[in-house]
N, C-alpha and C positions, 0 to 999 in steps of 0.2 A: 120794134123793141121799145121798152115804158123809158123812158128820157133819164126814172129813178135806177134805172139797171147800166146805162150807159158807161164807163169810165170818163172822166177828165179829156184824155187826151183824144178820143172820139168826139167830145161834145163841138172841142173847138175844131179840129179836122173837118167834120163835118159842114160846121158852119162857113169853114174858108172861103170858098168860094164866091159868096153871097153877100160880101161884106163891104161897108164902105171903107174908104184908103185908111181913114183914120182907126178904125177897127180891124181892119187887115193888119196894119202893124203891130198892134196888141196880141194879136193871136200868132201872128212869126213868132215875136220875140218871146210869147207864153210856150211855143213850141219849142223854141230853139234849148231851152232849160225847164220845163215845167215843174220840175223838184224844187226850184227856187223858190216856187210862188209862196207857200209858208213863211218865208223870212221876210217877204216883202208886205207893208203896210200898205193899203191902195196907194196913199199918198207915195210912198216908195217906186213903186209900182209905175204909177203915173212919169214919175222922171226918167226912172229906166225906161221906157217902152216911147217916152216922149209922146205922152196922149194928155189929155185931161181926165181929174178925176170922175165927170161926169160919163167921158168915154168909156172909163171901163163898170161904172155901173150900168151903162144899157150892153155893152158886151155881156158882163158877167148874166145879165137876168134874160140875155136874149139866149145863151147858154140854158138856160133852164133852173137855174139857182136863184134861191132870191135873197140873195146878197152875196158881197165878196167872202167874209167869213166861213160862209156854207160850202166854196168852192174851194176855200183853203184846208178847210176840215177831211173833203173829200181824196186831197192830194197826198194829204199825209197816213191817212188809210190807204191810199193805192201804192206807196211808197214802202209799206211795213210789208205788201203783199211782195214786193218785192220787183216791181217794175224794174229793169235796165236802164231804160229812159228818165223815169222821176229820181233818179238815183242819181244820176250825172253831174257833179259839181265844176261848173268853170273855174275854179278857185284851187283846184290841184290838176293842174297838167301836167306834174311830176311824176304822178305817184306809179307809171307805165315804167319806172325805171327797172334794172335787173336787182341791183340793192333793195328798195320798195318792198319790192315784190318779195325779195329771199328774207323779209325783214316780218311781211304779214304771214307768210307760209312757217316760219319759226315760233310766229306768234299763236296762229292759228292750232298748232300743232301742242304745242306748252299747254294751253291754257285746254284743251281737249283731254289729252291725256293726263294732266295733274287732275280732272274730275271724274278718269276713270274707276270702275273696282275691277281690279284683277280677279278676282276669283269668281264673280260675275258671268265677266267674261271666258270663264273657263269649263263653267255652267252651260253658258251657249255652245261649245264646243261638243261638251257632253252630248245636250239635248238633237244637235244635229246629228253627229252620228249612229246616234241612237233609235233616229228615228225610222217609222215604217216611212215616210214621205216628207219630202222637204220643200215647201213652197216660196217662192220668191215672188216679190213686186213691186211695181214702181211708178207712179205714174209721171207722165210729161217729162220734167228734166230728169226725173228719179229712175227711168226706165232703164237709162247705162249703166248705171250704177248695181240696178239688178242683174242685169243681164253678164257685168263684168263678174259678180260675187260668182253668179253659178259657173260661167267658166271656168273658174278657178276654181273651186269647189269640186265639178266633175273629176276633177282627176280621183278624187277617191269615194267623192262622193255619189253613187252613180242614182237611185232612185232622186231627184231633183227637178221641178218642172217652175217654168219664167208663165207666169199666169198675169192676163189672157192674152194666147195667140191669138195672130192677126184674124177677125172673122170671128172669135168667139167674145164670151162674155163670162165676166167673173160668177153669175147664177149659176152658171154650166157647170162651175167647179165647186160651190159651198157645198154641194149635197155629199160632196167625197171628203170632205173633212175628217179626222180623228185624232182622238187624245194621245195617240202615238204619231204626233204630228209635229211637225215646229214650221212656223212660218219667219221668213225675213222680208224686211218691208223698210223703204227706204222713202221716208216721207218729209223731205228737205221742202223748203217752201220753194213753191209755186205748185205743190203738189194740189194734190183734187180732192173735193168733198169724198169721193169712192174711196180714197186712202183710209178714214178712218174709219169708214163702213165697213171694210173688208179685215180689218184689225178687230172690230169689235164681233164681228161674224164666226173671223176664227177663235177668238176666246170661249163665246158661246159652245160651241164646239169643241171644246175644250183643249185646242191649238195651243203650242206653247212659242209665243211671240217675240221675237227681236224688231225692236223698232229703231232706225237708224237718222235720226232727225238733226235740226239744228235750233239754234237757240231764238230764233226769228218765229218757229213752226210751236203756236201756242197748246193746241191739244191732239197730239196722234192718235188717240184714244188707247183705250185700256191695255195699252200689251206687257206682257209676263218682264221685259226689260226694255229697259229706253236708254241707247245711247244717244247721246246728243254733241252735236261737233259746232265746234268754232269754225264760222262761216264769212261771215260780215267781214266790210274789210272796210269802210267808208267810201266804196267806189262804187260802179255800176252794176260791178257783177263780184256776184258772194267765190270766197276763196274756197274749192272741195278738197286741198290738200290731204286735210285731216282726216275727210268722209275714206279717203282712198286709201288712207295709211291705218287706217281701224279695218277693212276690208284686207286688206293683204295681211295684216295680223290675224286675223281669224280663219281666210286661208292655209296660211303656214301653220296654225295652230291644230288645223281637221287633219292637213300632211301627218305633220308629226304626230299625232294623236292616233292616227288610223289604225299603225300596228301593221303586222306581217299580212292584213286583210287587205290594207291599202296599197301597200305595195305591190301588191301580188295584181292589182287592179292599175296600177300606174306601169306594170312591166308588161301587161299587156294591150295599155295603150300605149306603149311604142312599139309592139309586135304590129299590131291593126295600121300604124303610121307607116310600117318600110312595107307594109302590103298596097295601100295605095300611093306609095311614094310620097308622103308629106314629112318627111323629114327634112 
């Protein structure tokens, strides 16, 4: 692998091992928080980690940077990508509380829904039901997400497929595309380059697109609507509150929406349930 493709947190991993004591300690304490490194000046740097500042220029260039700046630039792009780890702030050990938490999921939720459009959203509703085929996807963290919409969804929505099953590939499916089509697509960051390929694929095809992102995720590409949810929360890991609470509104919306079709479809999936006993 080119050393230019590498992340941060690999370069120094890597080099662990191989290091002298005084350089070994640099790279602990660069591990133990590596989100920090941005706010630290080498000078900074140097008293936290207890090196010299010359320590951490042959650290930093034996990294493969050639300077501390360059290596700071890089952390704060891996950080937007959305790392767990460069995300980690020693400086709030609090924020794990239950209040915290019931305080980001109220906020997360406000500021989501006050940039909804209702009638949008009632368009999507439309266009699903309406459709000859209903595509869903998602990749990495975004796959649950997919996979929970169509379960929910199935009850009345029965032409629906979670694209690609395990062993296939998304080529397998663009050729079955159509303009009586709607795709969902949940492209929250850490999502994949394929995410907006397969947004832009289905447009082409004249797919009609929900894309369900957050405000971190800069381009999902072209789709017909773009929700976007309040995510971030200043901690490790992004809050999905809101992703889940736009998902269960637009399920209950296809419920109610379906008509004596749907029902008629959700009374015989409770007949199917006391045939195999899953009630």
């Amino acid at each position: 692998m080119k050393r230019d493709t590498e992340s941060f947190i690999t370069r120094v991993s890597d080099a662990l091992e191989n290091l002298p004591p005084t350089e070994r300690r640099l790279a602990e304490f660069m591990l133990s928080f590596p989100g920090e490194l941005p706010s630290y000046t080498a000078s900074e740097l140097a008293v936290a980690a207890r090196v010299s500042k010359p320590t951490i220029s042959r650290f930093i260039q034996r990294l493969g940077y050639e300077n501390y700046a360059e290596a700071r630039r890089q952390v704060r792009i891996e950080q937007k990508h959305g790392s767990p780890l460069l995300l980690l702030d020693p400086r709030q050990e609090r924020s794990g509380t239950l209040q915290a938490h019931l305080e980001l999921g109220l906020t997360s939720l406000s500021e989501t829904y006050g940039a909804l459009d209702e009638p949008t959203l009632e368009r999507v509703v439309q266009s699903i039901l309406k459709s000859r085929h209903v595509w869903l996807a998602g990749f990495r963290g975004n796959y649950p997400f997919a996979a929970y919409f169509r379960w929910q969804m199935l009850r009345v929505v029965a032409n629906s497929t979670l694209i690609p099953a395990a062993g296939e590939t998304l080529g397998e499916y663009i050729p079955g595309f159509s303009p009586e089509d709607t795709m969902i697509i949940f492209a929250l960051r850490r999502t994949t380059k394929a995410s907006e390929t397969l947004v832009r694929a289905a447009v082409r095809a004249g797919v009609k697109v929900l894309c369900i992102t957050d405000e971190m995720t800069e381009n999902p590409g072209p789709a017909t609507w773009i929700v976007s949810c309040k995510t971030r929360t200043g901690g490790p890991l992004d809050n999905h509150v809101a992703v889940m609470s736009i998902t269960h509104f637009l399920a209950t919306r296809l419920i109610e929406c379906s008509g004596q079709t749907g029902r008629r479809r959700m009374a015989a999936i409770e007949v199917a349930h006391t045939l195999f006993d899953e009630l």
